[in-house]
DRENGU-851785 format. One record per residue: residue in three letters; x negated, y, z of N, C-alpha, C, O in turn. Coordinates in steps of 0.001 Angstrom, whole numbers, plus 500000, padded with zeros to 6 digits. Example, Ala and Ser with C-alpha at 12.3 -4.5 7.8 and 13.67 -1.06 7.14 Angstrom:
BEGIN
<rovex res="ALA" n_X="486810" n_Y="494310" n_Z="507800" ca_X="487700" ca_Y="495500" ca_Z="507800" c_X="486800" c_Y="496700" c_Z="507800" o_X="485764" o_Y="496681" o_Z="508465"/>
<rovex res="SER" n_X="487150" n_Y="497750" n_Z="507080" ca_X="486330" ca_Y="498940" ca_Z="507140" c_X="487100" c_Y="500030" c_Z="507870" o_X="486591" o_Y="501138" o_Z="508039"/>
% end
This chain:
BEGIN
<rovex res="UNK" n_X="566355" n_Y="668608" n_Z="082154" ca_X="565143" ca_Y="669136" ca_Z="082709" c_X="563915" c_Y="668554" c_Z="081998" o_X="562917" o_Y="669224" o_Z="081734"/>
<rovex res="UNK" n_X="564067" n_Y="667251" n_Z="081710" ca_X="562720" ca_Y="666245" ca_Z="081093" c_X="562320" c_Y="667325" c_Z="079894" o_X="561228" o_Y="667890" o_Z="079835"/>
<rovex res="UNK" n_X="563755" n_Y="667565" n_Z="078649" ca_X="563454" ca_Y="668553" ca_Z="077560" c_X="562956" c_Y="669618" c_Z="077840" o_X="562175" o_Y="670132" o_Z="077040"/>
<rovex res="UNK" n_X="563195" n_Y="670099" n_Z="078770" ca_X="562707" ca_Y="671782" ca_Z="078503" c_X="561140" c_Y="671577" c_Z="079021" o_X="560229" o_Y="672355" o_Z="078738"/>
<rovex res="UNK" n_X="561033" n_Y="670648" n_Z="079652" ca_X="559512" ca_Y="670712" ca_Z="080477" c_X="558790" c_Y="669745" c_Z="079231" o_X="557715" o_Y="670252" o_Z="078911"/>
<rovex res="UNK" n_X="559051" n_Y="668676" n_Z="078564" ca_X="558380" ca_Y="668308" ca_Z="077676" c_X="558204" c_Y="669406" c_Z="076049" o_X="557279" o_Y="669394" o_Z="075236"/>
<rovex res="UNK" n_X="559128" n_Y="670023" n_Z="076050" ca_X="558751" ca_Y="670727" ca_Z="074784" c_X="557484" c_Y="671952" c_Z="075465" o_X="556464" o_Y="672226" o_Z="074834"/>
<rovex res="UNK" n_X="557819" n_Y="672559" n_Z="076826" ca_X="557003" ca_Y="673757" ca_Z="076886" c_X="555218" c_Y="672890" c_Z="077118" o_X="554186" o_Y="673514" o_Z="076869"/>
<rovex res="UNK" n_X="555210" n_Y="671573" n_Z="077565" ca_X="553848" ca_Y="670374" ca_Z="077679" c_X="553749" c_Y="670504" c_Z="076314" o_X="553026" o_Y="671462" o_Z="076039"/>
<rovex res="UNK" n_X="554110" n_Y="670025" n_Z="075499" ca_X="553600" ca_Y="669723" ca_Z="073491" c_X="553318" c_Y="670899" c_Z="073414" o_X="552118" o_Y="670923" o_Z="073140"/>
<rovex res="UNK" n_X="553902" n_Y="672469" n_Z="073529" ca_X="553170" ca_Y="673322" ca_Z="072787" c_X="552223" c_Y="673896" c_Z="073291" o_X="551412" o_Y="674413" o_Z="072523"/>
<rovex res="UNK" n_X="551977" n_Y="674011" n_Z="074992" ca_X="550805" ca_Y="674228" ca_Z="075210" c_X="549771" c_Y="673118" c_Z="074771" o_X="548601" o_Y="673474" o_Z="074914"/>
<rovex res="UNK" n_X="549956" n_Y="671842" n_Z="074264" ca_X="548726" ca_Y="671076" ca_Z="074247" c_X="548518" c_Y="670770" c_Z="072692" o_X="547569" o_Y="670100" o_Z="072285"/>
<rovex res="UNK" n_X="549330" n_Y="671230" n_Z="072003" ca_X="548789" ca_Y="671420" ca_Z="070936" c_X="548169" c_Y="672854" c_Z="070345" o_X="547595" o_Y="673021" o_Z="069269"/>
<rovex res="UNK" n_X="548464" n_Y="673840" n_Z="071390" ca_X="547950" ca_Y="675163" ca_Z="071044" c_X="546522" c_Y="675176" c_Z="071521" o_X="545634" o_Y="675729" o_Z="070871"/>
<rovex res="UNK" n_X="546248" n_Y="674370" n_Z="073016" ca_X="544624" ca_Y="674281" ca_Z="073502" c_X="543885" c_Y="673284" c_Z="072134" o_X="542679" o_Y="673201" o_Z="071902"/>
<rovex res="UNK" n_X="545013" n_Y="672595" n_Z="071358" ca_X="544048" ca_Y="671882" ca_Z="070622" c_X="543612" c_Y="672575" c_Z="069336" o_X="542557" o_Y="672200" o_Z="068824"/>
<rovex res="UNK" n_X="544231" n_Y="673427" n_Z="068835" ca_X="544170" ca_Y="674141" ca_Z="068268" c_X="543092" c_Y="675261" c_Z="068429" o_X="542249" o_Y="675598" o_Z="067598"/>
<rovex res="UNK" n_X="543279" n_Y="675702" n_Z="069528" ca_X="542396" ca_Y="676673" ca_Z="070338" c_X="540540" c_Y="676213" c_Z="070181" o_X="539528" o_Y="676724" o_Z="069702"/>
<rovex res="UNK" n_X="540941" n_Y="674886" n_Z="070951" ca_X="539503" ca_Y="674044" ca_Z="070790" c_X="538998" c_Y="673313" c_Z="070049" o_X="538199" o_Y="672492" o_Z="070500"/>
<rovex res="UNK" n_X="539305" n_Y="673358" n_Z="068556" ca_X="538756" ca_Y="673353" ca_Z="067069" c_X="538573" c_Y="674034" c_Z="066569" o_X="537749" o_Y="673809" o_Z="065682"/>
<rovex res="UNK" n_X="539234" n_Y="675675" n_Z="066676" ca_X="538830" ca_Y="677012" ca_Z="065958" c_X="539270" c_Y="676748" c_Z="064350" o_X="540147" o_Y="675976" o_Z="063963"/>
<rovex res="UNK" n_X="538518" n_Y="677499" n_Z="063635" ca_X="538473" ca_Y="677286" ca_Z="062418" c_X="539103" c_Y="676123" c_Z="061611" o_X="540043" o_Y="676050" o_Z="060820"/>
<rovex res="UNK" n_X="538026" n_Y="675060" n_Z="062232" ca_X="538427" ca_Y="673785" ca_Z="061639" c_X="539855" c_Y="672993" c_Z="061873" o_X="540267" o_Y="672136" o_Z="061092"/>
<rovex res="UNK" n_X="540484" n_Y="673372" n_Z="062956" ca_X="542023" ca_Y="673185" ca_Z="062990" c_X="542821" c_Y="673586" c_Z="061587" o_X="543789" o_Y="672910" o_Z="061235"/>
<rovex res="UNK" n_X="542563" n_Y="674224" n_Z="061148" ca_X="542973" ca_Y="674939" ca_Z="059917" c_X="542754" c_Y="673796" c_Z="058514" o_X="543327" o_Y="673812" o_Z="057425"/>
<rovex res="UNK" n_X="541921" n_Y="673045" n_Z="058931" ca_X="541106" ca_Y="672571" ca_Z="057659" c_X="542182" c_Y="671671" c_Z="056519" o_X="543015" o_Y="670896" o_Z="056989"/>
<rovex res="UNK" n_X="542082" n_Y="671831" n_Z="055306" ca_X="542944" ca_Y="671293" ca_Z="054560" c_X="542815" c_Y="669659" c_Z="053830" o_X="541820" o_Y="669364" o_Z="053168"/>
<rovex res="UNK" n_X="543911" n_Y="668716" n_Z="054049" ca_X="542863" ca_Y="667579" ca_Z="053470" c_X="544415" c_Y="667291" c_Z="052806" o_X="545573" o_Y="667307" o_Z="053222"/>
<rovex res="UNK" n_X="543646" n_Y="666993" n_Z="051389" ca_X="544597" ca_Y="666554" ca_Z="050465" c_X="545334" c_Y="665367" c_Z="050300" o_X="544718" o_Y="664302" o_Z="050356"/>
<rovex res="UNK" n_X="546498" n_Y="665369" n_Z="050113" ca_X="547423" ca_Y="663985" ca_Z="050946" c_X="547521" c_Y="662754" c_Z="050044" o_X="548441" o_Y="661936" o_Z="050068"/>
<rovex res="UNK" n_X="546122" n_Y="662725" n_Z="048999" ca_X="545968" ca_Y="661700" ca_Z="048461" c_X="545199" c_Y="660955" c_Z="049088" o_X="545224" o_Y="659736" o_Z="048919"/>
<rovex res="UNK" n_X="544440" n_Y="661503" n_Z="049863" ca_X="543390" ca_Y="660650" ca_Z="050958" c_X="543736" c_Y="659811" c_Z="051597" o_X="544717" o_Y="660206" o_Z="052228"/>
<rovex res="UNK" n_X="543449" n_Y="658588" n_Z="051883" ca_X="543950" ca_Y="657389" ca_Z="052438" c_X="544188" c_Y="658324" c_Z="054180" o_X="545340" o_Y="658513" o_Z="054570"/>
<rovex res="UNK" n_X="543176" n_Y="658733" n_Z="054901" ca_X="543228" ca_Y="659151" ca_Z="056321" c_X="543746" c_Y="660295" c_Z="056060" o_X="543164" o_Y="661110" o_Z="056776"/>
<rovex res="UNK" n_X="544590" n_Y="660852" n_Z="055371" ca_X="545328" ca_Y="662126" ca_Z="055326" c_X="546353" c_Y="661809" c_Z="056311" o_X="546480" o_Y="662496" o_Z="057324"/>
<rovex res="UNK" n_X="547169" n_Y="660693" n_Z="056036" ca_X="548266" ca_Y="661252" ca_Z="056206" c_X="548432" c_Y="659921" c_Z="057972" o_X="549396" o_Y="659787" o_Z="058725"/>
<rovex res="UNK" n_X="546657" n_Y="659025" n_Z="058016" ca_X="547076" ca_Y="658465" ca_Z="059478" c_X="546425" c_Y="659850" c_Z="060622" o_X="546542" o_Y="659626" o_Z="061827"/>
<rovex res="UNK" n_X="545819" n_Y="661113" n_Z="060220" ca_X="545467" ca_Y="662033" ca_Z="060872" c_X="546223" c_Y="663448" c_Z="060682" o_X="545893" o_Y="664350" o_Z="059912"/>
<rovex res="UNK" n_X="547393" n_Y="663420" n_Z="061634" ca_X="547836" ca_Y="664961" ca_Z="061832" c_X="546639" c_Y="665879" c_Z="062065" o_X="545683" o_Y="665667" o_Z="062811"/>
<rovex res="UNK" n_X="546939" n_Y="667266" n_Z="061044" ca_X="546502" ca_Y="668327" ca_Z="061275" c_X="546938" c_Y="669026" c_Z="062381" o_X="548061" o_Y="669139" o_Z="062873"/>
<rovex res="UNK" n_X="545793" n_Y="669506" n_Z="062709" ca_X="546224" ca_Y="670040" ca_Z="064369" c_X="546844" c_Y="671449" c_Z="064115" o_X="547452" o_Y="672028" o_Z="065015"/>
<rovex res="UNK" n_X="546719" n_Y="671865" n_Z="063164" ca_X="547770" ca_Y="673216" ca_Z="062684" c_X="549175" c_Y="672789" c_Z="062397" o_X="550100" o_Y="673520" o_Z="062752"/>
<rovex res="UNK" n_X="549356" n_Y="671888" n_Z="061904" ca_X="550795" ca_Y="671875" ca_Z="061862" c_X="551212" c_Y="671163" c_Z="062687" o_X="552425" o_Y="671039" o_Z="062516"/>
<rovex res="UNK" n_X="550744" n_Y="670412" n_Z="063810" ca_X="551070" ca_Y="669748" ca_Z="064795" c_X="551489" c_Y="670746" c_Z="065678" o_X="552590" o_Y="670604" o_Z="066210"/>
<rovex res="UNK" n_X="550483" n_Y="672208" n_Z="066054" ca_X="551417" ca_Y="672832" ca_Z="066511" c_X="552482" c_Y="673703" c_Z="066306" o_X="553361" o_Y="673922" o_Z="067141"/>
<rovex res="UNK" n_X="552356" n_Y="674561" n_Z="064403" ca_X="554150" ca_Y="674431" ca_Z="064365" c_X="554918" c_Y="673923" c_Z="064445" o_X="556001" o_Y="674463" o_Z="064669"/>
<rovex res="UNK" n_X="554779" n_Y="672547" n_Z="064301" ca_X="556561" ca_Y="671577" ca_Z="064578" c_X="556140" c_Y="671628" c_Z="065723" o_X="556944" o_Y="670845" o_Z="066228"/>
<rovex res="UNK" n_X="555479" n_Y="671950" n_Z="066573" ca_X="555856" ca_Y="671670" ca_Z="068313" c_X="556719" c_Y="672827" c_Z="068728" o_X="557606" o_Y="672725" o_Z="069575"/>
<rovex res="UNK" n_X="556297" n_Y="674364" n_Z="067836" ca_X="557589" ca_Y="675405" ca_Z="068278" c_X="559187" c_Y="675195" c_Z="068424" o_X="559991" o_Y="675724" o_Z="069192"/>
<rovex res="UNK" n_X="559415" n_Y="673854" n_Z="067010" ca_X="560901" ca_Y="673482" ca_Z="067010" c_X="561391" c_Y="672639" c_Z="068191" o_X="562579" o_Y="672324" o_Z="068114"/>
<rovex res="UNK" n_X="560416" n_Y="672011" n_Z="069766" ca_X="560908" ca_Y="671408" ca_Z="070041" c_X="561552" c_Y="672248" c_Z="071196" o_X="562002" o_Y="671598" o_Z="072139"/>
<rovex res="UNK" n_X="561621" n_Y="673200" n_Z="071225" ca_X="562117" ca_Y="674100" ca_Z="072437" c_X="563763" c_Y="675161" c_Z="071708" o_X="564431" o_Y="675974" o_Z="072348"/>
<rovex res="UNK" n_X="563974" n_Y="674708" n_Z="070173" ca_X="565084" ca_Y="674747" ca_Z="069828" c_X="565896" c_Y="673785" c_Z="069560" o_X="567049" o_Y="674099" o_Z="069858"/>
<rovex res="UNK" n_X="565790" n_Y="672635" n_Z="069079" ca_X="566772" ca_Y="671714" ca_Z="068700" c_X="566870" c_Y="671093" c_Z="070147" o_X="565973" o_Y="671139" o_Z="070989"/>
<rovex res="UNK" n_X="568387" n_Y="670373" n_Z="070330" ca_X="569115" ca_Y="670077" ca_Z="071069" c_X="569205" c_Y="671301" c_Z="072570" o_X="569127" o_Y="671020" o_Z="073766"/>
<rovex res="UNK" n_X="569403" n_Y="672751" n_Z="071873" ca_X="569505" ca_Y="673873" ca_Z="072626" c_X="568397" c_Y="674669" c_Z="073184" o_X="567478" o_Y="674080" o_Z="073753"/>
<rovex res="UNK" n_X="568396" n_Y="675725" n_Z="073096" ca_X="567121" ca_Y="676210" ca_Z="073055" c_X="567073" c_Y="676713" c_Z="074699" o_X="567899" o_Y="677113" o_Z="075520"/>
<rovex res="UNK" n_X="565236" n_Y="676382" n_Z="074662" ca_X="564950" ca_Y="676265" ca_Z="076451" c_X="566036" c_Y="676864" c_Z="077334" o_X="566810" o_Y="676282" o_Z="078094"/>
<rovex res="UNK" n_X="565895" n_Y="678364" n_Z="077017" ca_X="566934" ca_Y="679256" ca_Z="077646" c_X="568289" c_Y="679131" c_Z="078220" o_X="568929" o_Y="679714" o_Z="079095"/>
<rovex res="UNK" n_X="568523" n_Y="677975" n_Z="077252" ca_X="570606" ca_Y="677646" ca_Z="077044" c_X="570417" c_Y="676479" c_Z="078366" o_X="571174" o_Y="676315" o_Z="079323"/>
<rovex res="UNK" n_X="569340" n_Y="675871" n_Z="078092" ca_X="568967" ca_Y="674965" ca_Z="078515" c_X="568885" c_Y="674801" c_Z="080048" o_X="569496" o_Y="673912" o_Z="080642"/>
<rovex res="UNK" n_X="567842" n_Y="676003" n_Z="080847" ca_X="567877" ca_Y="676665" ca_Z="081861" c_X="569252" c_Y="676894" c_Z="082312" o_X="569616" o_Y="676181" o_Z="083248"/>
<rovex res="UNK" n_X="569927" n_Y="677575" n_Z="081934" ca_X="571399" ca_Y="678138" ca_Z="082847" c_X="571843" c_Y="677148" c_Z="082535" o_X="572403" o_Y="677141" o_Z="083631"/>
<rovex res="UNK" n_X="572170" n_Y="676235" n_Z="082086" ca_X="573139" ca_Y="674532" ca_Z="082334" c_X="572253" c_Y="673877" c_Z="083722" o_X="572873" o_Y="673496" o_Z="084715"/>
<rovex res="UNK" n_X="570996" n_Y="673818" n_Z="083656" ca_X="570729" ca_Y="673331" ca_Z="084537" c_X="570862" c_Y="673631" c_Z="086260" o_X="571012" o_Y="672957" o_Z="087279"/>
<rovex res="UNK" n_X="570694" n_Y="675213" n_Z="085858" ca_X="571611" ca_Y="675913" ca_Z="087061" c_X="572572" c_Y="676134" c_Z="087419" o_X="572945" o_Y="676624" o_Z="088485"/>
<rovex res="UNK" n_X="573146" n_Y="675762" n_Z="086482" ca_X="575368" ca_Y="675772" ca_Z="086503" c_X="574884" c_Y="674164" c_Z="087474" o_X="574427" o_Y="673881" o_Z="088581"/>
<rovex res="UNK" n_X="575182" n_Y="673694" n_Z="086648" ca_X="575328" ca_Y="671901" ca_Z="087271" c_X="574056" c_Y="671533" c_Z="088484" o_X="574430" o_Y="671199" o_Z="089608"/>
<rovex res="UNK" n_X="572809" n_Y="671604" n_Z="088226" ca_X="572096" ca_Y="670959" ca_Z="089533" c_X="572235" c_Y="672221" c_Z="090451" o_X="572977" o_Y="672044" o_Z="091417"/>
<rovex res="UNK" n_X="571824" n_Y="673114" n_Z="090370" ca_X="571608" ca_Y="674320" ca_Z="091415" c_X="573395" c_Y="674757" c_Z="091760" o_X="573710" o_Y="675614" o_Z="092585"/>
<rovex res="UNK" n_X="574074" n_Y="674211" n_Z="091194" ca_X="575522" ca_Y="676018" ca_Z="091788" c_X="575481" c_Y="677114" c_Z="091137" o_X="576512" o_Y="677784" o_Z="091100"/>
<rovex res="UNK" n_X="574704" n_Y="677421" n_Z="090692" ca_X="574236" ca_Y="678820" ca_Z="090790" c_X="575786" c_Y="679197" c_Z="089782" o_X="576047" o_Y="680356" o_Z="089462"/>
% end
């Protein structure tokens, strides 16, 4: 349950962050820069947040185990 509810938390909060930089979320900084690489880009912070709702089973698979075993269902 922790996984499926922490991956669907990361991508909404990296998508509002995204959301609430606009443009500049986008911005490109070249990874020779000393603060390149201690500052994630908030664009690709939120594509790798899409992968966290597939690896170790994707939400969905995820859901009906949790209803087989806690619920009965």
């Amino acid at each position: 349950m922790i996984k499926v509810r922490w991956s669907e938390l990361l991508q909404e909060v990296t998508e509002f962050w995204v959301e609430a930089l606009g443009y500049e979320a986008a911005a490109f900084a070249p990874l020779a820069e000393a603060n390149a690489a201690a500052e994630p880009w908030p664009m690709l912070g939120m594509l790798y947040s899409r992968v966290t709702s597939i690896y170790g089973g994707a939400n969905e698979i995820q859901r009906n185990i949790i209803a087989r075993r806690a619920l009965g269902l």
